[in-house]
C-alpha positions in Angstrom: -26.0 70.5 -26.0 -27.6 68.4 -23.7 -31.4 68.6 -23.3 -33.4 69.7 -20.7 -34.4 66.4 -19.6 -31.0 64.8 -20.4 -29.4 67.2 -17.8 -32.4 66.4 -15.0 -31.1 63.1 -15.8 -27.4 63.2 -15.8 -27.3 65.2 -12.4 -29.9 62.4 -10.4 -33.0 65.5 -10.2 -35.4 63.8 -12.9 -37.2 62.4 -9.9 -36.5 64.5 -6.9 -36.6 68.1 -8.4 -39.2 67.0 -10.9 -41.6 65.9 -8.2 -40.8 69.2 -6.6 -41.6 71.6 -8.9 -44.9 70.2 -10.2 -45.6 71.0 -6.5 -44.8 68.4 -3.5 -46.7 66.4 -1.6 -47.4 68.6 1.7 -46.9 66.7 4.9 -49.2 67.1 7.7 -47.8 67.9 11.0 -50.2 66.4 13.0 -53.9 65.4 13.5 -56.7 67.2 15.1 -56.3 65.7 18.9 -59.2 64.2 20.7 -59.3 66.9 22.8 -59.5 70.7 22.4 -58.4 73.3 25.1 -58.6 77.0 25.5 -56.2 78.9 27.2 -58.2 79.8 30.9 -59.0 82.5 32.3 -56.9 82.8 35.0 -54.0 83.4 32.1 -54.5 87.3 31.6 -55.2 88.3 27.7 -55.0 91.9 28.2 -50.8 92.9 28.1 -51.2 93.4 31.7 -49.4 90.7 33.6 -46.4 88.4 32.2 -48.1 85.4 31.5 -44.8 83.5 29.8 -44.8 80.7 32.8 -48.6 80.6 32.7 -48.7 79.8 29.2 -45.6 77.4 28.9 -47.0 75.4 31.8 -50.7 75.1 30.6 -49.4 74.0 27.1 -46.8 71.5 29.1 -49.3 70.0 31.5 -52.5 70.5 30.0 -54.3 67.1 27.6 -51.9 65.2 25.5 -49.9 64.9 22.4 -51.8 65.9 19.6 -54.2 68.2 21.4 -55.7 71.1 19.7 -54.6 74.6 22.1 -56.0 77.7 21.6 -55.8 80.9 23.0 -58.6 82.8 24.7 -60.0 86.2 22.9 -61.3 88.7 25.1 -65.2 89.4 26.3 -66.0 91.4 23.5 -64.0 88.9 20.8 -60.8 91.2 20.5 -58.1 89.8 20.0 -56.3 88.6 23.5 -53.1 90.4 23.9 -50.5 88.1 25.9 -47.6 89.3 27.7 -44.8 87.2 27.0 -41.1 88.8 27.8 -39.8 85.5 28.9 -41.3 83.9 25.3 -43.5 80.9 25.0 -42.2 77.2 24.8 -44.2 74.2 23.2 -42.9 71.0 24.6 -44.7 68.3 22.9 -46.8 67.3 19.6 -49.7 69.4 19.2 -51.4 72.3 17.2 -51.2 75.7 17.9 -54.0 78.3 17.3 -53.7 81.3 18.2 -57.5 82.2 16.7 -55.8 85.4 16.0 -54.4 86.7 19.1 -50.6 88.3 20.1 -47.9 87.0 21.8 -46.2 89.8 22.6 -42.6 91.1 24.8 -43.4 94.1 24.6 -40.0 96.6 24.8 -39.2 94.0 27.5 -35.4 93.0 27.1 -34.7 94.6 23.5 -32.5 97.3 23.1 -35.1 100.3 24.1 -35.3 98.8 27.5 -34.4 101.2 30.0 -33.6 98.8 32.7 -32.8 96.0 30.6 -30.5 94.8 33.5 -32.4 94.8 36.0 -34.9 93.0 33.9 -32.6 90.3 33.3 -32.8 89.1 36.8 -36.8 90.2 37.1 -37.3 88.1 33.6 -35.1 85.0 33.7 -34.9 82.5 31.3 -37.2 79.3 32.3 -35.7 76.8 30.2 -32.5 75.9 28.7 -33.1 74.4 25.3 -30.6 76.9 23.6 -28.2 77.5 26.8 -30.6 80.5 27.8 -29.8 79.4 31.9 -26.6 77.4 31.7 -24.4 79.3 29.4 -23.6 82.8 31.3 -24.3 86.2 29.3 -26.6 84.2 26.5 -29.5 86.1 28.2 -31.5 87.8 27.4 -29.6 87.3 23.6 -31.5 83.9 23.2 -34.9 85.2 24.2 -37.4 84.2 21.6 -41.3 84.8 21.2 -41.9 81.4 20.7 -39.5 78.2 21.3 -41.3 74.7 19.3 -39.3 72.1 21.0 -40.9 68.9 19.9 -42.3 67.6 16.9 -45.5 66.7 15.2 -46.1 70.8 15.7 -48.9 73.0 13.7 -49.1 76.7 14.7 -51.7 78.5 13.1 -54.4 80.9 13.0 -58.3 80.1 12.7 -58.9 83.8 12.8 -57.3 86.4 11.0 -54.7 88.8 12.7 -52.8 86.9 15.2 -48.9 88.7 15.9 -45.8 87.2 17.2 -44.0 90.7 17.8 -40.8 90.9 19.6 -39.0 93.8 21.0 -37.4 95.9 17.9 -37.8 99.1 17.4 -35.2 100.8 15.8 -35.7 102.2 12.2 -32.7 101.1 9.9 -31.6 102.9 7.1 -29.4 101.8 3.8 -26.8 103.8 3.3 -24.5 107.0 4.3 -26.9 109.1 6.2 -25.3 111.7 4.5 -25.9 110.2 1.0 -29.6 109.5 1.7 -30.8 111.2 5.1 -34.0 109.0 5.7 -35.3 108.5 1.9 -34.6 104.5 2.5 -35.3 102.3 5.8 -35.7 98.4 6.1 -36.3 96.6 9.0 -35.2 97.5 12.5 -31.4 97.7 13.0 -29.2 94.6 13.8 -28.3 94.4 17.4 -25.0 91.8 17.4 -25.8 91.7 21.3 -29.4 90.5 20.6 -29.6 89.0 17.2 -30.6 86.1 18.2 -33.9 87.1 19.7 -36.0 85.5 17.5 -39.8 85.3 16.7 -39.7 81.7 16.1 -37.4 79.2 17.1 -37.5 75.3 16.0 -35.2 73.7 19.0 -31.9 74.7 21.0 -29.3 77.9 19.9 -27.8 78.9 16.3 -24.6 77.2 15.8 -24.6 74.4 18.6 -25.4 71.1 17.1 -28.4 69.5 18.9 -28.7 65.8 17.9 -30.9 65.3 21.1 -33.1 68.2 20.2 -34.0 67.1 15.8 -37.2 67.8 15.4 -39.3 67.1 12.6 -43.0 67.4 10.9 -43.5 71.1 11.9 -46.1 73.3 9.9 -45.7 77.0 11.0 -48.8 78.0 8.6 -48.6 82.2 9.1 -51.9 82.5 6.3 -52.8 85.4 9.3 -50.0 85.0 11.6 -47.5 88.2 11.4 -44.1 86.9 12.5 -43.0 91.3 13.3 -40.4 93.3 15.2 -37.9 91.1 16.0 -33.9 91.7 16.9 -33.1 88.7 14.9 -34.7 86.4 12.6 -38.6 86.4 11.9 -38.0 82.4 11.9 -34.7 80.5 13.0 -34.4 76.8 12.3 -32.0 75.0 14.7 -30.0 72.5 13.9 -30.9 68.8 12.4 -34.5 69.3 11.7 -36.6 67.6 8.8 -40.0 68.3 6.9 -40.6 71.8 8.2 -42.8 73.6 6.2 -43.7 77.6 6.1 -46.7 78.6 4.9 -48.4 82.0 4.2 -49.6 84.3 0.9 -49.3 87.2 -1.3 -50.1 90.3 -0.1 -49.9 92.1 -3.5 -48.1 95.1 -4.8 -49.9 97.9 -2.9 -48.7 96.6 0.1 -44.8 94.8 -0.5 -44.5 97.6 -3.5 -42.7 100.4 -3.8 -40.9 103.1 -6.4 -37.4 103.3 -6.6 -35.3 105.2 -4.2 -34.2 108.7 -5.8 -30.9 108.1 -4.4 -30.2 104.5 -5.5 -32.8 102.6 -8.1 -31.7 99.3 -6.9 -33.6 99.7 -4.0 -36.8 100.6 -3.2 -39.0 103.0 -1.4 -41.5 100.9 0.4 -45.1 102.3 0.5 -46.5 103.6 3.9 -48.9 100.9 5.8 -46.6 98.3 5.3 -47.2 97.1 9.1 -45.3 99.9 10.3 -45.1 103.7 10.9 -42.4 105.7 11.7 -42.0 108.1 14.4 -38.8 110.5 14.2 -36.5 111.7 16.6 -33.8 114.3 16.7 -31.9 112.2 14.7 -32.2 109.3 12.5 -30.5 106.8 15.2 -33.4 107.8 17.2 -36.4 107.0 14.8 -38.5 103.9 16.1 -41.4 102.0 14.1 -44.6 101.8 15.6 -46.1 98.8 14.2 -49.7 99.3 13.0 -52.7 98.8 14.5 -54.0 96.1 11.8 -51.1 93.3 11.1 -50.3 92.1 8.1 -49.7 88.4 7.8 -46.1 86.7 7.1 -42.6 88.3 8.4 -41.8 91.6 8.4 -39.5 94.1 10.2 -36.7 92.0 11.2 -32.9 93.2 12.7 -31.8 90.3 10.4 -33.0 88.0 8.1 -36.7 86.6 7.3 -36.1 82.8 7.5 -32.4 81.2 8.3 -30.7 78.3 9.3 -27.2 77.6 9.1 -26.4 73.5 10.3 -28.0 70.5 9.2 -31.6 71.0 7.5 -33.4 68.5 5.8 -36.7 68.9 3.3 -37.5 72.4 4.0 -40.7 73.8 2.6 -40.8 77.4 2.2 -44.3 78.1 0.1 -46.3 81.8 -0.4 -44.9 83.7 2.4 -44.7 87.3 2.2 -41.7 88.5 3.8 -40.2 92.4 3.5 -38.3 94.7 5.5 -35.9 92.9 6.5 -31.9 94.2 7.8 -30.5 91.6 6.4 -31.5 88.6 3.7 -34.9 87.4 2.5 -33.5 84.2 3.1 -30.4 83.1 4.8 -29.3 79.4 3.6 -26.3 78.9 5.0 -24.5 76.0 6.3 -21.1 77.1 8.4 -19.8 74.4 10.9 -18.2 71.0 10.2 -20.9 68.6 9.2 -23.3 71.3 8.5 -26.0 70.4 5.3 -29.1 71.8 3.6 -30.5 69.3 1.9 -33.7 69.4 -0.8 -34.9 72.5 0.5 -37.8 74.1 -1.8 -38.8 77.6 -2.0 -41.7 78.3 -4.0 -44.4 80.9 -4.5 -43.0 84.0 -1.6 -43.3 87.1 -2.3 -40.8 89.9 -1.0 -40.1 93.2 -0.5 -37.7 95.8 0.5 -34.4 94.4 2.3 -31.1 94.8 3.2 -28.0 92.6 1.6 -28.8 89.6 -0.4 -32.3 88.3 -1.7 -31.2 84.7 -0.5 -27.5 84.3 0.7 -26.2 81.1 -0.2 -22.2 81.6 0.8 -21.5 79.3 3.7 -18.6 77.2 3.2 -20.7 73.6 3.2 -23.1 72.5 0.9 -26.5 72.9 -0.5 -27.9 70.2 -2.2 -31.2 69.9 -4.5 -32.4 73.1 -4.0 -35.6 74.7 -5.9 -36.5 78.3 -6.1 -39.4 78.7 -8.0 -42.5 81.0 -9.0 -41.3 84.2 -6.7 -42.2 87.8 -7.4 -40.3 90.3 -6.0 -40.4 94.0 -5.6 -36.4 95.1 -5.2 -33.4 93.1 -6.3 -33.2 89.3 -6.2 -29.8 89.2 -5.6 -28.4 85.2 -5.3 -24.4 84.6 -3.8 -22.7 81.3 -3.3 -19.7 82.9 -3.6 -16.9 81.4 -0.7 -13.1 82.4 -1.1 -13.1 79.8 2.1 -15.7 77.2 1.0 -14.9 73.3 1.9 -17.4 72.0 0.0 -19.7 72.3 -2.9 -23.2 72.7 -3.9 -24.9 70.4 -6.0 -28.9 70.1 -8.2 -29.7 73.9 -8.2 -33.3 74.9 -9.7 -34.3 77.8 -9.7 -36.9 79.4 -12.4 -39.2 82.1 -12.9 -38.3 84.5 -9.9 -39.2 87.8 -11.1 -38.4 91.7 -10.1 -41.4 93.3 -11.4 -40.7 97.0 -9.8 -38.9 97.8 -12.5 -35.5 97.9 -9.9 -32.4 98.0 -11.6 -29.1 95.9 -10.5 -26.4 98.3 -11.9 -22.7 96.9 -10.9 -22.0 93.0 -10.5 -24.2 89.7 -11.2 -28.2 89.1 -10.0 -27.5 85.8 -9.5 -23.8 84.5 -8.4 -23.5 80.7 -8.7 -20.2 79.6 -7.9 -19.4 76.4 -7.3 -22.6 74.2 -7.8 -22.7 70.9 -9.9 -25.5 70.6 -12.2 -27.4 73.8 -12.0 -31.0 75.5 -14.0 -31.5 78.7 -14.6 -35.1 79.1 -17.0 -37.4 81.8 -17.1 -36.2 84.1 -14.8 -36.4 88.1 -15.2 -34.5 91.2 -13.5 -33.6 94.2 -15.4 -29.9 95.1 -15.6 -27.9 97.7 -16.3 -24.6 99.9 -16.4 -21.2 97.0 -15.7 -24.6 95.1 -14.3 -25.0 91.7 -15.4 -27.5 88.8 -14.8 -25.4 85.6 -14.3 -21.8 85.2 -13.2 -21.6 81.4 -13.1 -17.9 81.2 -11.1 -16.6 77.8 -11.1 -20.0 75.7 -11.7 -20.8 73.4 -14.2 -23.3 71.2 -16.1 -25.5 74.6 -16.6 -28.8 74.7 -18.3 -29.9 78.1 -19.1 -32.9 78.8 -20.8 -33.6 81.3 -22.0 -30.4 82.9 -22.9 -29.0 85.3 -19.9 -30.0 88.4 -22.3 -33.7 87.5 -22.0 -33.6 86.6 -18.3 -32.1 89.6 -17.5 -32.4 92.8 -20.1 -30.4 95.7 -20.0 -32.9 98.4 -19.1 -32.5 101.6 -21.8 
């Protein structure tokens, strides 16, 4: 049997996943400009008039690459509430601080908005980086909170409790409603016709290749940034971007925790106060979240997944963000069209919570290539799946240790972690209880495996 470092070795990750998992280099985005500017007065901070072409244009015309922008809190240092329906677009290198103010659409253009057609003429798109004005019907689909269209891009927080909150509302539930009434919801409900309203957006529209719009050196830091209530994705990266990084932190078990459903105890019953309330209706399609007053930094109630791409991605750094409630996927890595790629993307360090579907789904057809997921802990199911009856391609330099389920969730039928078709692949000191026809690894069609320790240990039957 080969050793550790003779596999590393034999697969070309000695250098490259070595380097990563003792914990990369992080690249900054961009310097402090010579010049900082706040966001002036004539911009209203109180929700009460749409200030999405007032805040684009400032950011656009205002200093000069590398500029420090902030937003403007109110008299009395609350935070300043901005009314963006038609989103926010950054157009050139700078950072971003949002000293922990809200960008915020309101109900505008979601799927509780009463006159959502008339506000599609009232609310047009102003730019066209994803197709939102030249391609007919993509409005008000592609609407986002906030659009980074350049590089050399930091968006932060100096203060604590800054929001990026879209226009979701509608409480999804797992399951039958007869089988479990209204014991489990996750995020706000999928919306096909506005699933791509996301909270951030790094350059043009999913699945249109965008050579004249690859970005790179991005840092979306969300330390007290809550990325919350969107349609779509909390964050969507376009298409042929490098060296993005997401940052954020734990939030602990009393606030991603949960006990396990009585219905189902592979899912999870998240605590109250998890940056939502619920407010029933008549009937369960008519429950809506109220998000709560405080936020609660990383991204959270989503209508699909926390982080995705799906083309061409290169040297993605996903580090400490908390990220629950989500319709769909934690994570959604997955490269569709011809010539789509991920390449030497790193995840490290997050922390998650209740979801929908898979932990991180993996199953596009094209490949995935030097991939590290490391050092998680996770309160429900960390369900992995390459699996691709139609796959052109295969994945290659998998790492992925010590990603733990410590609720005490139980996977009952299938594998945790499905790893078909990857080339040279380490699975070490993981854990996930199992049980019933459950089982930990189902390995498919890859080879050169290193598993350590033995699947058993990894992944216990529960008694």
């Amino acid at each position: 049997m080969l050793t550790r470092r003779e596999f590393l070795r034999s697969t070309g990750a000695l250098g490259a996943l070595g380097a990563l998992g003792a914990g990369a280099t992080v690249l900054t985005a961009c310097a402090a400009g010579q010049h900082t500017w706040e966001a002036p007065e004539t911009i209203d901070n109180t929700e009460t008039d749409n200030v999405s072409a007032a805040l684009t244009d400032w950011l656009a015309t205002t200093g000069g690459p590398g500029d420090v922008f902030t937003l403007r809190r109110r008299a009395d240092d609350r935070p300043g509430r901005y009314w963006v329906p038609q989103g926010v677009r950054i157009g050139k290198p700078m950072t971003f601080d949002m000293v922990g103010c809200h960008l915020l659409t309101g109900r505008t253009l979601g799927a509780d908005d009463a006159r959502i057609e008339e506000n599609r003429i009232t609310f047009p798109p102003l730019w066209d980086d994803g197709g939102e004005q030249s391609d007919p019907g993509a409005w008000p689909c592609r609407r986002v909170v906030l659009l980074i269209s350049a590089s050399n891009v930091t968006v932060n927080s100096s203060r604590s409790g800054a929001r990026i909150q879209g226009a979701a509302r509608t409480v999804h539930y797992r399951g039958d409603e007869t089988l479990v009434g209204r014991q489990v919801p996750t995020g706000c409900v999928y919306d096909a016709t506005l699933g791509t309203q996301h909270g951030i957006r790094i350059g043009g529209r999913a699945g249109a290749y965008s050579d004249d719009h690859a970005y790179s050196n991005i840092v979306l830091d969300l330390n007290d940034i809550s990325v919350e209530f969107v349609h779509g994705d909390g964050v969507y990266l376009n298409d042929n971007h490098r060296s993005i990084q997401l940052l954020g932190r734990n939030l602990g078990e009393p606030v991603l925790g949960g006990t396990p459903a009585a219905v189902d105890d592979a899912c999870i019953v998240g605590y109250s106060g998890q940056g939502g309330t619920i407010v029933e209706g008549a009937t369960r399609d008519l429950d809506r979240w109220v998000p709560d007053a405080v936020p609660l930094p990383g991204i959270h109630h989503t209508g699909r997944h926390g982080i995705a791409t799906d083309l061409r991605n290169y040297d993605l750094l996903v580090d400490g963000v908390a990220i629950w409630r989500t319709a769909r996927a934690i994570i959604d890595f997955e490269p569709t069209s011809d010539g789509a790629e991920i390449v030497r993307p790193t995840v490290r360090n997050i922390e998650t919570g209740i979801h929908t579907l898979n932990w991180i789904a993996a199953a596009g057809p094209r490949s995935i290539r030097d991939l590290v997921i490391q050092n998680t802990v996770n309160y429900e199911q960390i369900q992995l799946d390459t699996r691709n009856a139609d796959a052109t391609h295969r994945h290659s330099n998998w790492w992925v240790q010590n990603n733990r389920t410590v609720s005490g969730v139980k996977a009952r039928t299938g594998a945790i972690f499905n790893l078909d078709r990857i080339d040279g692949l380490l699975v070490l000191d993981n854990y996930s209880l199992v049980k019933g026809a459950g089982r930990g690894i189902d390995e498919g069609t890859s080879t050169n495996l290193w598993i350590a320790p033995d699947e058993a240990i990894q992944f216990p039957y529960a008694s």
